[in-house]
C-alpha positions, 0 to 999 in steps of 0.5 A, spaced: 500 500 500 503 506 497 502 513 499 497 512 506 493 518 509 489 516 515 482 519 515 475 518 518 468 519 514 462 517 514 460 511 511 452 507 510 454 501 514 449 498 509 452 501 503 459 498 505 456 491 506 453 491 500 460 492 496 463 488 500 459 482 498 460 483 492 466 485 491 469 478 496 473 483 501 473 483 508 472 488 513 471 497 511 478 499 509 479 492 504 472 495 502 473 502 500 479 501 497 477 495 492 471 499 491 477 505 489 480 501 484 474 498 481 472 505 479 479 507 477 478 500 472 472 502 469 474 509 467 480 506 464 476 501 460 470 507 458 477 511 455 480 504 451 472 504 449 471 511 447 480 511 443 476 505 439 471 508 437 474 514 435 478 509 430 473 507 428 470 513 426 476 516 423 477 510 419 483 508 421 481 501 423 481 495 417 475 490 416 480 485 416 482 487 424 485 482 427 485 481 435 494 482 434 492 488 432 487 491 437 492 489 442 497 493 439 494 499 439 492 497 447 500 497 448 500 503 444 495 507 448 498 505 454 
């Protein structure tokens, strides 16, 4: 765990089981801080998502694209 900063807040009891549940971890700051990297995944995926689109829109991507390619142009993007 990196750069750590103690905090306190309030926080829905119900809210934070929830996620717990869903996503398999244990205890408040475990919760928290999977809940933190599961947005931060998404936004990076809706990105990829939007950059291919706009390929796609500007004509750069073939018919024939294979999956090498488009896992190229992720490297690229990164």
């Amino acid at each position: 765990m990196g750069n750590v900063k103690r905090t306190s807040m309030f926080l829905d009891r119900d809210l934070v089981e929830e996620a717990a549940e869903a996503l398999g971890t244990k205890g408040v700051t475990e919760t928290v801080h999977a809940a933190m990297r599961s947005a931060v995944e998404r936004e990076k995926h809706v990105a990829a998502q939007r950059r291919l689109i706009d390929r796609i829109k500007r004509g750069e991507l073939a018919p024939n694209l294979t999956l090498e390619d488009v896992l190229r142009m992720r490297n690229e993007d990164e």
